[in-house]
C-alpha positions in Angstrom: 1.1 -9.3 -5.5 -1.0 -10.2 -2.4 -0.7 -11.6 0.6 -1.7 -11.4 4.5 -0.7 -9.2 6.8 -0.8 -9.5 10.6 -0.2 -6.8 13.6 -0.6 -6.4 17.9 -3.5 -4.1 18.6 -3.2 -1.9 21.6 -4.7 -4.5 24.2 -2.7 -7.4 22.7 -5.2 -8.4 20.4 -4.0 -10.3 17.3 -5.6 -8.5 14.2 -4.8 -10.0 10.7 -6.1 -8.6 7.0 -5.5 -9.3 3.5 -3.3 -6.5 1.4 -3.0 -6.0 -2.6 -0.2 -4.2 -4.5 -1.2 -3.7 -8.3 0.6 -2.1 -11.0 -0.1 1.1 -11.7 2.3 2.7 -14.5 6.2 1.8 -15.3 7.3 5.5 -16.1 10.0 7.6 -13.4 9.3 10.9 -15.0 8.4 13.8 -13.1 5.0 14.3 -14.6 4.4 10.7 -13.3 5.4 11.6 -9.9 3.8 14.2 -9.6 0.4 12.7 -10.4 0.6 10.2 -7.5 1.7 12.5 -5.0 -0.9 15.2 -5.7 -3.9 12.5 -4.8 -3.1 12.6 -1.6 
């Protein structure tokens, strides 16, 4: 999916971007998980 994404800034400024979700792997196993959250 993609799309546009848009947000207030601090001083009332209008600031807008482009964002991308991509698939990354179907599987709910624990190994799986544990994967993603340890690259963070």
């Amino acid at each position: 999916m993609h799309g546009m994404w848009l947000g207030f800034g601090r001083r009332f400024s209008v600031n807008a971007g482009e964002w991308t979700l991509t698939w990354q792997e179907g599987s709910t196993r624990k190994s799986a998980q544990r994967g993603y959250y340890e690259q963070i």
